[in-house]
N, C-alpha and C positions, 0 to 999 in steps of 0.2 A: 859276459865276456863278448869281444866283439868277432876275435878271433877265433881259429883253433890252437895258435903260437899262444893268447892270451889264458886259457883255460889248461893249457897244459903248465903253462907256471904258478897259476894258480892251485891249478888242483898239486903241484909240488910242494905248496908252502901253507897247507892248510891239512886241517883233517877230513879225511877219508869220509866224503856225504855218502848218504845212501842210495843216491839215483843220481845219474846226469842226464839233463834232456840237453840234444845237442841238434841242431839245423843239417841239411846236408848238404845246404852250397855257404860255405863259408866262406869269403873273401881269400884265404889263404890255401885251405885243402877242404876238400870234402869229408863228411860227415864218418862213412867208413875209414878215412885216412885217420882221422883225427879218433876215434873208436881204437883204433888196433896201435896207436899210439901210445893211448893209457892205456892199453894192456899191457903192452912192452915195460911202458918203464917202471908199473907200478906192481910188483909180488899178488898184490890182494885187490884186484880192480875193482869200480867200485860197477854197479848195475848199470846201463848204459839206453835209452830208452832216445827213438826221435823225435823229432817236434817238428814236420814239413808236411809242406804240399806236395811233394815228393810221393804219392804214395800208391801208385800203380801195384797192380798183383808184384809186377818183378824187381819192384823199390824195394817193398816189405821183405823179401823173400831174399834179398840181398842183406837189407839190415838184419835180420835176422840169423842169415849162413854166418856174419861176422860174428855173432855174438851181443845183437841187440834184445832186449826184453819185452821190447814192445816201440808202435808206431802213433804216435799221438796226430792225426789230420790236423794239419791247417784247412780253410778258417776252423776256430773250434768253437765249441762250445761253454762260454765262460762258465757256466752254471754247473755243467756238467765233468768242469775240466780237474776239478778237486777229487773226483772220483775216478777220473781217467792216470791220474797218477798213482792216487792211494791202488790200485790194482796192479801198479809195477812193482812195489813195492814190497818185500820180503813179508811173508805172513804174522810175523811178530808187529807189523805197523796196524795188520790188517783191522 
């Protein structure tokens, strides 16, 4: 998705994934905006995890107070980065 507008209609018309990794400067809203948006509209939200460069002590510590899982760094680590999700992920994936 390119948006935050584009992912919250998707995430309306699709089933319930396990993780969303989301940016925090999206073209439309920000990263916590667009986070407490699918909480709003959705009963059962789904885990919510970032994926920026964004990621100073007081980023984290903000994604986090909203109800993030976790902070994935940009640049990252392709090699590494299959394990940096499988760890957001609920312990049944584990």
């Amino acid at each position: 998705m390119r948006t935050g507008a584009d992912a919250l209609q998707h995430l309306q018309n699709s089933p319930k994934p396990d993780l969303v990794l989301t940016g925090n400067n999206l073209p439309d809203m920000d990263g916590v905006a667009l986070m407490k948006a699918i909480q709003s509209r959705m009963g059962d939200a789904p885990r919510i995890a970032f994926f920026t460069a964004a990621v100073r002590p007081s980023d984290v510590a903000r994604y986090a107070i909203a109800g993030a899982v976790g902070t994935i760094a940009k640049p990252f680590d392709p090699l590494g980065l299959a394990a940096q999700v499988r760890a957001l992920l609920p312990s049944t994936f584990g």
